[in-house]
TITOR-105187 format. One record per residue (C-alpha): x, y, z. Coordinates in steps of 0.2 Angstrom, whole numbers, padded with zeros to 4 digits. Example, Ala and Ser with C-alpha at 12.3 -4.5 7.8 and 13.67 -1.06 7.14 Angstrom:
REM residues 2
[[0062,-0022,0039]]
[[0068,-0005,0036]]
//
This chain:
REM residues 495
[[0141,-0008,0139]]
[[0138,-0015,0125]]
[[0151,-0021,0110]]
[[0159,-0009,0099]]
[[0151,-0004,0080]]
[[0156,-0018,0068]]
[[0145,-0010,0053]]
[[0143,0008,0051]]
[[0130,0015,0037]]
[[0134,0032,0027]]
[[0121,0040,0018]]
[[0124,0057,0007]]
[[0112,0064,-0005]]
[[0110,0081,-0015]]
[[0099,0091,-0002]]
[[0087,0106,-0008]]
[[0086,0120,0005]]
[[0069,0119,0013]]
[[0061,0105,0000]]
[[0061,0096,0017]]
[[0048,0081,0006]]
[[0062,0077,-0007]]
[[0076,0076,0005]]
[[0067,0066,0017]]
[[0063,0054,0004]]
[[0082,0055,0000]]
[[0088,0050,0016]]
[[0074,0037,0020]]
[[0081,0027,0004]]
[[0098,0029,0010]]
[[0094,0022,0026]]
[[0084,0007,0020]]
[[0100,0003,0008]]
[[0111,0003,0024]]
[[0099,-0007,0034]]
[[0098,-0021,0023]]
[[0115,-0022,0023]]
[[0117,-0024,0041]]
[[0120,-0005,0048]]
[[0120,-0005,0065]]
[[0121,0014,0067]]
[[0117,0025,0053]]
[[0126,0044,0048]]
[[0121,0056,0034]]
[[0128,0074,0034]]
[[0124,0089,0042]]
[[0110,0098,0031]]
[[0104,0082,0023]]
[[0088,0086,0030]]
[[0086,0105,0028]]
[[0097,0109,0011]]
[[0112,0115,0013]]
[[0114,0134,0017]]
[[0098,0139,0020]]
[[0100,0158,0021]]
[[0084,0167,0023]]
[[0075,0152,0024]]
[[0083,0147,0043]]
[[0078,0166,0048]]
[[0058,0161,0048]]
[[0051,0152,0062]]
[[0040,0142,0050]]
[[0058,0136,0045]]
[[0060,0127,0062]]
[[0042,0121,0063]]
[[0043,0111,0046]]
[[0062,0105,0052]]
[[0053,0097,0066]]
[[0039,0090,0059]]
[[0049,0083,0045]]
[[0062,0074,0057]]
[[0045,0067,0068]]
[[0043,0062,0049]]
[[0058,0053,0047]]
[[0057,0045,0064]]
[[0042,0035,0060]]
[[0052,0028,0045]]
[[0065,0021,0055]]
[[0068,0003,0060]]
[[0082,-0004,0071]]
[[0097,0007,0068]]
[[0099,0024,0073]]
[[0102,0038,0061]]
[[0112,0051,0066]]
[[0114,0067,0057]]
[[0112,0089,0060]]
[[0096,0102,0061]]
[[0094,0118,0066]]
[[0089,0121,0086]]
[[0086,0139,0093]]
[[0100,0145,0109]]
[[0087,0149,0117]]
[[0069,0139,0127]]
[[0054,0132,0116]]
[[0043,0143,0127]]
[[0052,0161,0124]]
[[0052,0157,0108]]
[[0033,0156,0106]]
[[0028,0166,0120]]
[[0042,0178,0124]]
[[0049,0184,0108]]
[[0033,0182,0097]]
[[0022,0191,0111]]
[[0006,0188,0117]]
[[0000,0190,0101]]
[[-0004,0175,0089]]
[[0011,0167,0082]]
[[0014,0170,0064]]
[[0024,0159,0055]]
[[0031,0169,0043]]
[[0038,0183,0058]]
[[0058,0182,0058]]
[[0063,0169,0071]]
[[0081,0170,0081]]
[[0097,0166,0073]]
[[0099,0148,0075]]
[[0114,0135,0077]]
[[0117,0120,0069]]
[[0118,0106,0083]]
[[0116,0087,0080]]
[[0100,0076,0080]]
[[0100,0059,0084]]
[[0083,0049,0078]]
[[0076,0033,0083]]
[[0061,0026,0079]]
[[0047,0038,0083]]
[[0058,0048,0093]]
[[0070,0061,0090]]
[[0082,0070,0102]]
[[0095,0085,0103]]
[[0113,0080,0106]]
[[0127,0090,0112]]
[[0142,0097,0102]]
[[0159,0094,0105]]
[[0155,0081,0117]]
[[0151,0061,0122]]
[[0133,0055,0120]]
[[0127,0037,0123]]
[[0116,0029,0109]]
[[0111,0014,0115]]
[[0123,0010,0129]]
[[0137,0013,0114]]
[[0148,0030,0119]]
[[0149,0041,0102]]
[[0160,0060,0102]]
[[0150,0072,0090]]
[[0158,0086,0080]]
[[0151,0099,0070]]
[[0167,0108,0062]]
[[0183,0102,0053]]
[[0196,0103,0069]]
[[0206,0088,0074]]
[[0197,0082,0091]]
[[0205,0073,0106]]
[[0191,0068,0116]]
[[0195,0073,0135]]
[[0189,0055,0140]]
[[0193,0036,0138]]
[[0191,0030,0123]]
[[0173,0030,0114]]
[[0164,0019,0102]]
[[0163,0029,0090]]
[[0168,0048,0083]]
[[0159,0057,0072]]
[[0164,0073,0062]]
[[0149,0083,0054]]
[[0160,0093,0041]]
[[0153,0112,0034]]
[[0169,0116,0024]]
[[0165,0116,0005]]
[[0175,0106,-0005]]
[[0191,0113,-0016]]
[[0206,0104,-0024]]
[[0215,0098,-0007]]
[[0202,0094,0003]]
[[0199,0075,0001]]
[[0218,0071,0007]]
[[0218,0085,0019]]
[[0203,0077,0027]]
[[0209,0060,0026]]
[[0228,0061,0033]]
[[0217,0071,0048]]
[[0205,0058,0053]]
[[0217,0044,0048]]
[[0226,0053,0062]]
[[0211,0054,0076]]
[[0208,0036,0073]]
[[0228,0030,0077]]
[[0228,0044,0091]]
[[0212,0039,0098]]
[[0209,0021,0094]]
[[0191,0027,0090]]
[[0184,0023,0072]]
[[0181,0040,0065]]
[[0168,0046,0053]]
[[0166,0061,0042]]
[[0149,0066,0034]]
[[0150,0080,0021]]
[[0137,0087,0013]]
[[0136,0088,-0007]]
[[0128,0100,-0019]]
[[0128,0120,-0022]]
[[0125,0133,-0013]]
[[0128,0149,-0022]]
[[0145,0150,-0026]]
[[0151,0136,-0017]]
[[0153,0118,-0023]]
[[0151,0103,-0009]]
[[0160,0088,-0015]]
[[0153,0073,-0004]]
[[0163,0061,-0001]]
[[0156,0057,0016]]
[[0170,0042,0025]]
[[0173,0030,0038]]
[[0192,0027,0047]]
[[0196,0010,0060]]
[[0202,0011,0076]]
[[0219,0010,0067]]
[[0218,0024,0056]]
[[0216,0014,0039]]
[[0200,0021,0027]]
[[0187,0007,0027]]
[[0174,0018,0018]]
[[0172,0032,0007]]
[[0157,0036,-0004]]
[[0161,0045,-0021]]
[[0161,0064,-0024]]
[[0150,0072,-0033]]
[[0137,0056,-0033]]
[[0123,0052,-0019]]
[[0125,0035,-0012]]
[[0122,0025,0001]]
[[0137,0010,0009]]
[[0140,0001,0023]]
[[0157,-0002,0030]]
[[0160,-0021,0038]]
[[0174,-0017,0051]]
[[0175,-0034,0053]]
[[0178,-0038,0036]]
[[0186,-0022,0027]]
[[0188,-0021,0008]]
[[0198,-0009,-0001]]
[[0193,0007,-0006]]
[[0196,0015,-0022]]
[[0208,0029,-0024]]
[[0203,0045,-0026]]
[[0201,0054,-0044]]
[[0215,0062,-0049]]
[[0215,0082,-0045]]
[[0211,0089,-0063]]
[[0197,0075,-0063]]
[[0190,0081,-0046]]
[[0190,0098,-0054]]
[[0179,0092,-0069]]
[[0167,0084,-0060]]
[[0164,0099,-0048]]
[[0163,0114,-0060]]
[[0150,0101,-0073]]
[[0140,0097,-0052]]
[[0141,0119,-0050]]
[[0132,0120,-0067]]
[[0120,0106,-0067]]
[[0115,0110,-0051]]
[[0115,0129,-0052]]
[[0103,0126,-0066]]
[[0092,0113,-0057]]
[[0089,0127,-0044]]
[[0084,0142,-0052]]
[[0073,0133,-0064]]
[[0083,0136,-0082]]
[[0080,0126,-0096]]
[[0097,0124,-0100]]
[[0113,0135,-0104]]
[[0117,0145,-0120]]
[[0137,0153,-0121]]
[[0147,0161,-0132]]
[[0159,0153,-0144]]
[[0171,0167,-0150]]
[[0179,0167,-0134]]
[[0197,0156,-0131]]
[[0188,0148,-0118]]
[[0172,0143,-0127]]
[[0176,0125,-0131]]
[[0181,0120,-0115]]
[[0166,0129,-0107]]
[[0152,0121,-0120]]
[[0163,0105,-0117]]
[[0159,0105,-0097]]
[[0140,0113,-0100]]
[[0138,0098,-0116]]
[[0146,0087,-0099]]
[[0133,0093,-0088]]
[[0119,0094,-0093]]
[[0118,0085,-0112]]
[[0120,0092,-0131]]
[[0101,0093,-0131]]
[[0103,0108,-0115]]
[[0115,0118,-0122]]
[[0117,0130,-0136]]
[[0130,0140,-0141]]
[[0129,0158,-0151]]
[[0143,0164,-0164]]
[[0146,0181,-0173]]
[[0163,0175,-0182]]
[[0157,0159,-0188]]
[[0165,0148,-0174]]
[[0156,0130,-0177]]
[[0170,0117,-0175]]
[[0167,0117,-0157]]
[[0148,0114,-0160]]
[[0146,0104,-0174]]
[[0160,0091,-0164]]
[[0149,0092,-0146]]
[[0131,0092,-0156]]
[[0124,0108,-0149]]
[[0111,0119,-0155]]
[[0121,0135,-0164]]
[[0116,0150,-0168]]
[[0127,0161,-0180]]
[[0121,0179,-0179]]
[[0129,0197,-0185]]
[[0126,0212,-0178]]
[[0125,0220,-0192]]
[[0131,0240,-0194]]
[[0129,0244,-0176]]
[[0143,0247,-0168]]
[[0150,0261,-0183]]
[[0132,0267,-0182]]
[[0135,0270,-0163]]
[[0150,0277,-0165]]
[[0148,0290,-0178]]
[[0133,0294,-0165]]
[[0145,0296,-0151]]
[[0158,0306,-0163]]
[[0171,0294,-0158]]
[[0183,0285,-0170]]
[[0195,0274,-0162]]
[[0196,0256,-0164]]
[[0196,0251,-0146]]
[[0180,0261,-0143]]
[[0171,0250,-0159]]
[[0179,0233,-0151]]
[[0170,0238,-0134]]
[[0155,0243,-0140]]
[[0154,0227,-0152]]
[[0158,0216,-0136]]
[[0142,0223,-0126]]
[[0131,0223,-0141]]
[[0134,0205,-0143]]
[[0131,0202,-0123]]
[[0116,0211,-0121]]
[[0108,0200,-0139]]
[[0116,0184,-0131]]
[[0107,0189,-0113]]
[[0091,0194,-0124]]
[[0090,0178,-0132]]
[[0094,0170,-0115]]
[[0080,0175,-0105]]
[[0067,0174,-0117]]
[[0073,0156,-0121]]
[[0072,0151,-0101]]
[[0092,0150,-0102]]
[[0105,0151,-0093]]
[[0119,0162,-0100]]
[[0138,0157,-0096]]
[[0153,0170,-0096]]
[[0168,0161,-0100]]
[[0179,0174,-0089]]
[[0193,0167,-0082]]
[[0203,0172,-0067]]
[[0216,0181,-0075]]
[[0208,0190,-0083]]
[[0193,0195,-0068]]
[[0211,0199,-0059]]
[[0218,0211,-0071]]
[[0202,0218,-0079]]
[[0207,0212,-0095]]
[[0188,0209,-0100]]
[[0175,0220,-0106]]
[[0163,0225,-0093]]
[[0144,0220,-0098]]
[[0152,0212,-0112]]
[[0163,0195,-0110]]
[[0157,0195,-0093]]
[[0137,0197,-0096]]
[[0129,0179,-0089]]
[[0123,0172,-0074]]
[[0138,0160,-0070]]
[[0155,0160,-0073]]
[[0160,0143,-0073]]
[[0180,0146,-0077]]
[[0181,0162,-0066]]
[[0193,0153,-0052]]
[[0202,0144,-0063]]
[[0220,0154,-0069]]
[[0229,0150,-0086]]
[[0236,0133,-0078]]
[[0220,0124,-0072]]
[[0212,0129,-0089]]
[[0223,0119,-0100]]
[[0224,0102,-0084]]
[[0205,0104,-0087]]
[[0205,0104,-0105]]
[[0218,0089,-0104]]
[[0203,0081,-0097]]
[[0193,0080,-0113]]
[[0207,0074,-0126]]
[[0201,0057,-0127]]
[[0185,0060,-0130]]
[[0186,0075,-0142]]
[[0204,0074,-0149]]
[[0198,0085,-0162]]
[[0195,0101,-0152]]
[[0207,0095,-0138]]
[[0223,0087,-0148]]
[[0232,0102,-0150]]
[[0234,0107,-0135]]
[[0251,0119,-0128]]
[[0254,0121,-0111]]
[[0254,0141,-0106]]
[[0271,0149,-0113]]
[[0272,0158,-0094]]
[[0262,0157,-0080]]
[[0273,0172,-0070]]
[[0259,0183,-0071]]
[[0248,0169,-0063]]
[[0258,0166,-0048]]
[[0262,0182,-0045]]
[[0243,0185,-0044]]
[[0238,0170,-0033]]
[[0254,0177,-0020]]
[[0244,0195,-0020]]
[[0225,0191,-0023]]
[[0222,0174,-0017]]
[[0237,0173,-0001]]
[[0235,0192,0001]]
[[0253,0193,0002]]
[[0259,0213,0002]]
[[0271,0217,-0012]]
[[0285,0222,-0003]]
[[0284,0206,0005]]
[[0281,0197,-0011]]
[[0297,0204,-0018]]
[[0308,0200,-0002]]
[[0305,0183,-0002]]
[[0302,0180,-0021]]
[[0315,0193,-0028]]
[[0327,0181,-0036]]
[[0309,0174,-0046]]
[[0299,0190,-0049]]
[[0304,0206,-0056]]
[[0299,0222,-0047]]
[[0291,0229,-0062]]
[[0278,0215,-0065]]
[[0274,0212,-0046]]
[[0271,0233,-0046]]
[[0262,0234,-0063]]
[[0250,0219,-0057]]
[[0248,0226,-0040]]
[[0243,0241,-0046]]
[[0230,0232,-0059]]
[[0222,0224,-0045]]
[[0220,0240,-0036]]
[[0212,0248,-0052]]
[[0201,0234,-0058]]
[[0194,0232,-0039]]
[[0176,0239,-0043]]
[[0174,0232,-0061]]
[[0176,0217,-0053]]
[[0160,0218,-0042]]
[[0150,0216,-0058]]
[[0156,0202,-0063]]
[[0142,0187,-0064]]
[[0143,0171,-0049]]
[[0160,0163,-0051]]
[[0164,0143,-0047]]
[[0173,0143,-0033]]
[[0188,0128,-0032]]
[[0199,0137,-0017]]
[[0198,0136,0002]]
[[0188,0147,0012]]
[[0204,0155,0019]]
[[0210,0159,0003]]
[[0193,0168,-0003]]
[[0195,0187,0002]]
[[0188,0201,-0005]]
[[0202,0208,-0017]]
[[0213,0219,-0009]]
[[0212,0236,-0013]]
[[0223,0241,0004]]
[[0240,0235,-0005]]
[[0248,0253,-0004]]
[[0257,0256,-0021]]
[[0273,0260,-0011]]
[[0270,0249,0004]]
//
């Protein structure tokens, strides 16, 4: 057997689903950064190759067929070092695929093909092979544990060269140290160098961070590419160097809400954004949109003459009135009230701003936050008209740590800020919506903090507001998987 890996390459780029061309372009660059640098084994993450989350796309046949011909592609870029990485692979034989399912007529490309699994690839010059999940493979005469998934792994053998983690989790506020005390702690446990490749982009209302890294045999981080960026590094683990902490959690948070509306523009082909600024959360918003995507992509539309935020950020504004409308549409109506004139002013405004959206090739932004999504305290197809809403996981809290973010570079939007007078609403929401904790359990264990009456009345907002909610536009999302559940409706009001 041959000597352990002393330098380990880790490429991660921003992967399109099915533009198989560009992110095979991606990776070959990647890999010819590591190989000069002396990688002697080569990782990218599991969709590199095939985008991440291809939904309908993986459901065609011609999806498999270009996958294969673009990693024979790829292999024939390859020099010494192996690259490992993930693809797509049917459960079930090349020839029932062709010939069993698809009949004996001619294949069509375009007929739906079986469901497939993710399962890792290893590719070598002109060469390319299937690997097996969950288990030990040799690589050339070097033993290396593969893992698709984000579980702690004890390999039920002696110790191996190398393991390797293809992670699918999206990122959200925890995740970087989670992941690292976990394969710090394979690495000590297994006196096995471990690696973890994740992927980074979006993919509809998810946000994958990156931040693809490499543990010694001892537990200790010897690489770790940055979040939210592609790159490509080698780690030496001969010679380590430190590695640079990570970003603090409200900067992390930045950086992943301005990545979910660059790239969320980038893939449906806007131009750039327009949003509203009458809202209390328009400056921050334009400040993450003017972040993302630059002044000269975003425009911002005002019926009450709101320019500071603007005129500071240099965007495009547009100050519009609508006019006598919303008496005219009353007295229409026969309906007099105040509440009824603020409603339908709301959705007037919407459905101009949306207008002047799409004919403009825009992307319209609701600046909806989570409080208010959970309580219904929006207008419905009037705050929360748009395409995104960037804010929409973020409660009361979070939205003033964000806007901390930009005091130093716009003190005069951002100087004044005041912390929220009280988040009790908040957490009682989070305990109900996000942990799907029942009340009555809610108020056992959090009686002394929450008062019966506010847990009840919130309860019962959640209950009432559950279908408004299923209009509201794509929201960001900064939370764990196991925390995103559809809100409950089945809290009993006297459970």
């Amino acid at each position: 057997m041959s000597a352990p890996y002393t330098k380990i390459g880790l490429i991660q780029n921003s992967p399109l689903p099915g533009d198989f061309s560009a992110n095979l372009r991606a990776i070959v660059q990647g890999y010819r950064e590591c190989l000069d640098h002396g990688a002697e084994i080569v990782l990218a993450p599991a969709d590199a190759l095939c985008g991440i989350a291809p939904r309908d796309l993986s459901k065609r046949a011609s999806f498999l067929q270009q996958m294969r011909a673009a990693f024979n592609a790829l292999s024939h870029e390859l020099g010494s070092a192996p690259l490992l990485t993930c693809g797509y692979s049917s459960p079930i034989s090349e020839e029932d695929l062709w010939d069993g399912l698809l009949g004996e007529e001619e294949n069509d490309p375009e007929q739906p093909a079986p469901d497939l699994c993710i399962v890792p690839f290893l590719v070598e010059k002109d060469t390319v092979s299937e690997l097996d999940d969950g288990e030990v493979n040799f690589i050339d005469e070097h033993t290396v544990f593969v893992c698709i998934g984000e579980e702690e792994m004890l390999p039920d053998t002696e110790p191996c060269d190398l393991m390797v983690h293809f992670g699918t989790e999206p990122w959200h506020t925890n995740a970087p140290v989670q992941d690292a005390e976990a394969r710090s702690w394979e690495g000590r446990t297994n006196g096995t160098p471990v690696a973890c490749l994740r992927p980074y982009g979006v993919a509809g209302s998810s946000v994958y961070g990156g931040g693809s890294s490499l543990h010694d045999a001892e537990g200790n981080l010897a690489l770790r590419l940055p979040l939210f960026r592609s790159g490509a590094a080698v780690a030496d683990l001969r010679h380590p160097k430190p590695v640079p902490a990570l970003p603090t959690p409200e900067t992390q948070m930045r950086n992943a809400l301005e990545l979910g509306i660059r790239d969320t523009v980038r893939h449906h082909g806007y131009g750039g954004v327009c949003l509203p600024l009458d809202h209390p959360n328009s400056t921050l918003l334009a400040a993450l949109a003017v972040s993302a995507l630059g002044s000269s992509n975003v425009c911002g539309i005002t019926f009450s003459h709101n320019t500071a935020a603007a005129k500071a950020l240099g965007i495009d504004v547009l100050e519009w009135t609508q006019g006598d409308m919303p008496t005219t549409a009353a007295e229409v109506a026969g309906i007099d009230e105040d509440s009824f004139r603020q409603a339908l002013t709301a959705r007037i405004r919407a459905a101009m701003m949306q207008t002047y959206a799409e004919s403009r090739g825009l992307m319209l932004l609701s600046p909806i936050d989570r409080h208010a999504a959970l309580t219904g305290d929006f207008t419905l197809y009037g705050d929360t008209c748009g395409h995104l809403a960037p804010l929409g996981n973020l409660y009361q809290v979070d939205i003033y740590l964000l806007s901390c973010q930009f005091r130093e570079e716009h003190s005069e939007l951002f100087g004044a800020l005041a912390q929220p007078a009280d988040s009790t609403q908040d957490r009682i929401l989070h305990e109900l919506a996000d942990l799907n904790i029942g009340a009555a359990d809610l108020l056992a264990k959090q009686g002394i903090l929450f008062k019966e009456n506010d847990v009840r009345f919130l309860q019962r907002r959640l209950i009432s507001t559950a279908l408004r909610r299923q209009q509201l536009p794509t929201v960001l999302h900064v939370d764990p998987l196991q925390e995103r559940l559809s809100l409950p409706t089945n809290h009993r009001l006297n459970d």
